[in-house]
N, C-alpha and C positions, 0 to 999 in steps of 0.2 A: 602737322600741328597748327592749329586756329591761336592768333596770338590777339587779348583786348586787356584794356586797362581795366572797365568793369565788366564784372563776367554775374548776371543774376539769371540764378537757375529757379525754374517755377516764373508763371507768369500771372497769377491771378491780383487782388487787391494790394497786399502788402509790395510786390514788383511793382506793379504801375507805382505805385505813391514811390517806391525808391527812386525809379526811374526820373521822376518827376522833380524831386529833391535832389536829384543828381546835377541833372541841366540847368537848375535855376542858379547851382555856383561854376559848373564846368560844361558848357555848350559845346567843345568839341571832341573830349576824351571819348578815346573811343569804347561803345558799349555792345554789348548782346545779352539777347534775353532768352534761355531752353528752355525747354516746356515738352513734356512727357505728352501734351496734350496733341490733335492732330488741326487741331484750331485755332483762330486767333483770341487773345484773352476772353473770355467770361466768366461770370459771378455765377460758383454754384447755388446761389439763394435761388434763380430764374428757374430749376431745373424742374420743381414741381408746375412749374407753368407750361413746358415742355412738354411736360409727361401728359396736364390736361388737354393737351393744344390750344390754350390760349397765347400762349406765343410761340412763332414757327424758329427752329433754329435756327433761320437764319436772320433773327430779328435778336437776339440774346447777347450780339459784341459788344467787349466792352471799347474796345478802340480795333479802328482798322490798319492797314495797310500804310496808311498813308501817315496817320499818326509816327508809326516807327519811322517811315521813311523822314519824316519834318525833325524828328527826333535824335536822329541819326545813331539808330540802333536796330542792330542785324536782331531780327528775331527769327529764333529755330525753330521750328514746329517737331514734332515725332524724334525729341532729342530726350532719351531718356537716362538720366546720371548715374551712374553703377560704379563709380570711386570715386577719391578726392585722396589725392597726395599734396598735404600741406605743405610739404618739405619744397616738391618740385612747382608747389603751385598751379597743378592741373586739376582737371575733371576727367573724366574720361564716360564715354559714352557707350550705350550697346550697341550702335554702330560701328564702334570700332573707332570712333573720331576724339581726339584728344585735344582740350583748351585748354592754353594757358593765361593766366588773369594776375595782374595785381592788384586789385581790389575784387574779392568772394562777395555774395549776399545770397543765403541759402534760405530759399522761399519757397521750396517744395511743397509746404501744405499737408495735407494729412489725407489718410485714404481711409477706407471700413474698413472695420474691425470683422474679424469672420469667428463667431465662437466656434468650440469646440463640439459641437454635436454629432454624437454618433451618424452618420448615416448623409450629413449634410454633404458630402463630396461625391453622393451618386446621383443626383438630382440636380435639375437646372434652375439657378436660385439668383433671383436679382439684388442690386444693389445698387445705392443710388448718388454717386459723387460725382460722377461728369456726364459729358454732354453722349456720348456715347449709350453709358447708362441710363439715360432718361430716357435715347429713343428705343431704347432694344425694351426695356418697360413697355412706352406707349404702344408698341408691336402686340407684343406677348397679349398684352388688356384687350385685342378686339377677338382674340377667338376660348380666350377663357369666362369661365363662370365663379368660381370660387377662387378666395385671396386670403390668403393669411400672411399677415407683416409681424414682422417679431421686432420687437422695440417700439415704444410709444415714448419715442423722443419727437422734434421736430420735423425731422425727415418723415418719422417710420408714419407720422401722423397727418401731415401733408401729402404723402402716398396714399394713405387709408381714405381721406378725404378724395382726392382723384378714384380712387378705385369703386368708391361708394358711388359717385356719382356717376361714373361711367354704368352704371349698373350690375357691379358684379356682388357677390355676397360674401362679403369683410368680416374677417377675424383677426383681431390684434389682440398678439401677447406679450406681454409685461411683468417685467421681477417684482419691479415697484408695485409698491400696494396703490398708486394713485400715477398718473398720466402726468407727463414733464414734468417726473419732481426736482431735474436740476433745477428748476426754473418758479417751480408754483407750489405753493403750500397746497394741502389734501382740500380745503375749502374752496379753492380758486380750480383745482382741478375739478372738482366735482362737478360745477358747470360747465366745463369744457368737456367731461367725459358725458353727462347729459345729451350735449348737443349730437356726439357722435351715435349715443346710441337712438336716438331720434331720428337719425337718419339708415337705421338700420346696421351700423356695427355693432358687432359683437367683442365684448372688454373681454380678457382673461387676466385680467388683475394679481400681482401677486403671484404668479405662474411660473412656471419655467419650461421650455423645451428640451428636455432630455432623449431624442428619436428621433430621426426620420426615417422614414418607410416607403419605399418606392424606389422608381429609377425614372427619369427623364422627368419630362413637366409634370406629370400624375405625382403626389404625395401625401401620405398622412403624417401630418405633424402631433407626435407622441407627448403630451404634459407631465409635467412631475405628480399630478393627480389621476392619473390615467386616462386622461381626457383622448379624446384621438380629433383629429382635425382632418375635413380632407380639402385637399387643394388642388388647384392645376396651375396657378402662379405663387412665388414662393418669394418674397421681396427682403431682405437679412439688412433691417435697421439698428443693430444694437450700438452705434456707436461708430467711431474711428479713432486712430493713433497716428499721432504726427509719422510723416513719410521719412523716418531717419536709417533705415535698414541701407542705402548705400555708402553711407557714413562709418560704417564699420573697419578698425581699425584704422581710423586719420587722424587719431587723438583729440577729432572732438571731443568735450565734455556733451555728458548725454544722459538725461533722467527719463522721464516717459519723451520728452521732448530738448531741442540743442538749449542747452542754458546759456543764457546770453545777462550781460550783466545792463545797468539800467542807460548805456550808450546803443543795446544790444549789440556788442560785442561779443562773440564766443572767447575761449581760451586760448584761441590761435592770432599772431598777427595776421590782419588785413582781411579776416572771415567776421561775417555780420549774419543773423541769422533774424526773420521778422517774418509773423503771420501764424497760420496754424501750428507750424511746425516749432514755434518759439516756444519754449518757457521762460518766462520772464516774472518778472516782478508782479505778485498781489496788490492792489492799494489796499485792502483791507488787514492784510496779515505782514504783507513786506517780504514775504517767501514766494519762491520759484512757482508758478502755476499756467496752466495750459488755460484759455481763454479763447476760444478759437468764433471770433464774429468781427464782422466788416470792420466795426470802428477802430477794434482793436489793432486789426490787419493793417489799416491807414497808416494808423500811428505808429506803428515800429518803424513800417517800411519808411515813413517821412524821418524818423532819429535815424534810422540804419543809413538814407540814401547822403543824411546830412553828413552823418559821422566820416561816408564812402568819400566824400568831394571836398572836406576838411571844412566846412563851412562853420564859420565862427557862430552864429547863432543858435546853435544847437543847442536847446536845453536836456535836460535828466528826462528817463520815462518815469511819471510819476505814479504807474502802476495801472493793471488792466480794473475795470471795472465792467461786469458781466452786464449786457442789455440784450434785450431778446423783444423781440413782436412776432405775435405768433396770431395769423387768422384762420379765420375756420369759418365755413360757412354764412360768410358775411356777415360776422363779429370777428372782433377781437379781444386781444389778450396781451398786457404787455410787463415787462419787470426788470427790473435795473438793480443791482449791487445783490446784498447780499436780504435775501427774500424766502428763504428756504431754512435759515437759522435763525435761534432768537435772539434777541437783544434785552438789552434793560427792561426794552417797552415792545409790544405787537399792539399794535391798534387796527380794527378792521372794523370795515362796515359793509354792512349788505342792505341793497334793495332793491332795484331793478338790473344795477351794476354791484360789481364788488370790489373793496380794495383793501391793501393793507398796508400799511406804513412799521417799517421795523428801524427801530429808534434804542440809540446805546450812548448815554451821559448827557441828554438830550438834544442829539445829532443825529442825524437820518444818515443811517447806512442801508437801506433799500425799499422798493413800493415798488407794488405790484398790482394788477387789476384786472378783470375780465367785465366786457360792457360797458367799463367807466375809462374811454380813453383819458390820457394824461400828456401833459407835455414833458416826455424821454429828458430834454435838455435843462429845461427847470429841473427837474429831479436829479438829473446827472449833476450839475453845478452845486447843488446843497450837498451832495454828496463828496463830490470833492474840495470843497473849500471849506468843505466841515464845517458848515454854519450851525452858530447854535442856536437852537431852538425855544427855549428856554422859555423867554419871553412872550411867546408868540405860542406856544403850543398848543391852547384849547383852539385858535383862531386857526393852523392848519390841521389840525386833523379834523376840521370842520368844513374847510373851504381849501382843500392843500396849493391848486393850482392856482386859485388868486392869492393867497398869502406868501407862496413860492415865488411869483412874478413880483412882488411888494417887493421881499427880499432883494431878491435878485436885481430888481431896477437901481436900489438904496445903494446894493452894494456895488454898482457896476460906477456908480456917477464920482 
């Protein structure tokens, strides 16, 4: 048995930033970082850049070698978790190797979702969440011709885009009746669904895959309208769930993902849980919600590494706030909070760009755009300090990111 004081499993953002916040109160406790991975950290955001080859794997780390080593923390590569005995304070691995820790931080992250379709487990079907999976993609794209991505979230559509442009001929299907509607109202989608079929994708909007038919890379994908599709790469974007299946029976608390309270705390002493796999606090509702993007990841792992090393400055998580930027063919598209439901007020404008401000008691809980970049941070800040608007209202939904910086400067001094 492997004995550390802090023992964080998973290695991607929400890890580093614990790690980080660990050493800044305790520099020599001893740490290790597992990781299911066979690499050292990286950001699954790079992977479509992978899949295009505009960056070679070996350029996508996020820290080396020598980082851990300065840091002085053992990191495991091909360490992958399959129990947790809270009682004994171990992990136990598929290797057969067992840690024991007293201080936990479960950063596992989240993996794809694999629906349920007839026929999907006789055919060879990609999916897009690590570094592995990008490149056995970028493989499969030089000797196919026909693509069909199922899910037109950000993955399924940053695939479609690489796929398109490598030359092959795209079909993405979609439940939604419009493209990222976590993210974009049907307005803001519709430009962005333009672009793709502009470039030769084919939408199946509204759709569903109920079939598949074939065996190995050859297939036709069956629609709920009787559509039939044929393909010889096959890419399954509908989504992911937090990685909590080795968690089973440790008395984790456990919803879609580990519930962590706003120290991210689980229900167990000396277990912290931060990143995809968290659920945690809304800022919009104050209930438990899965949030799974970079800033969010930061900021757990910096409360979790603080809460890990007892550090006095630790404040409360004051709740995830959803941000998203999404590019597409040399535009973009971006949106923060809550932009997909209404508020008191939806004010949008269109003309070369589009945007829309969603406004509740006259206070900005979300904006979104396509063509009309914004600054994320202005918008993020009016959102959380709940500025009211009031005063000022014809003047930003006129000019929002100069009256936004007005704000914001007034209110910083």
């Amino acid at each position: 048995m492997r004995k550390t004081k802090y023992l964080i499993v998973g290695s991607s953002h929400a890890a580093l930033e614990a790690l980080r916040a660990i050493r800044q109160v305790d520099g020599d406790g001893a740490m290790a970082m597992l990781t299911r991975d066979a690499h050292l950290p990286y950001s699954p955001t790079i992977l479509p850049y992978v899949v295009s080859g505009r960056s070679p794997a070996s350029r996508v780390l996020l820290r080396d070698e020598k980082f851990f080593a300065e840091n002085g923390c053992t990191f495991v590569p091909n360490a992958t978790a399959t129990a947790l005995d809270a009682n004994a304070r171990t992990v136990a691995l598929a290797s057969g190797e067992t840690w024991y820790y007293e201080k936990l931080l479960i950063a596992t992250g989240a993996a794809p979702a694999i629906p349920p379709i007839p026929g999907l487990e006789n055919v060879r079907f990609h999916v897009l969440r690590s570094l592995e999976d990008a490149q056995a993609l970028r493989a499969s794209m030089q000797g196919a011709r026909r693509a069909v991505v199922l899910g037109a979230g950000l993955v399924g559509l940053h695939a479609a885009e690489n796929l398109a442009e490598a030359g092959l001929v795209v079909s993405v299907v979609e439940m939604q009746d419009h493209v990222l509607a976590g993210y974009f109202d049907a307005t803001a989608s519709t430009r962005i669904e333009a672009a793709f079929r502009d470039h030769g994708v084919t939408l199946h909007l509204g759709r569903k895959a109920v079939g598949i038919e074939g065996a190995g890379e050859s297939c036709t994908v069956r629609l709920d309208d009787g559509t039939g599709i044929e393909a010889d790469l096959l890419l399954v974007a509908v989504g992911v769930k937090p990685a909590v299946e080795w968690l089973a029976g440790s008395g984790i608390a456990i919803n879609k993902g580990v519930l962590v309270d706003d120290a991210l705390r689980t229900n167990l002493p000396d277990i912290w849980a931060a990143g995809d796999v968290a659920e945690a606090r809304d800022f919009h509702t104050g209930s438990p919600s899965l949030i799974g993007i970079i800033p969010t990841a930061v900021e757990q792992g910096r409360i979790a590494g603080m809460g890990m090393a007892g550090d006095s400055y630790l404040k409360p998580y004051a709740g995830g706030v959803p941000v998203n930027t999404f590019r597409f063919f040399g535009r973009v598209a971006l949106s923060i909070g809550k932009t997909t439901e209404g508020g008191a007020e939806i004010a949008e404008h269109e003309a070369q760009g589009y945007r829309r401000a969603v406004l509740a008691e006259g206070r900005l809980i979300g904006f979104s755009s396509v063509d009309e970049p914004f600054d994320v941070g202005v918008m993020g800040e009016l959102i959380r300090r709940r500025v009211d608007l009031s005063g000022c209202r014809e003047s930003f939904l006129a000019r929002p990111l100069e009256t936004g910086r007005r704000l914001m400067s007034e209110g910083w001094r």
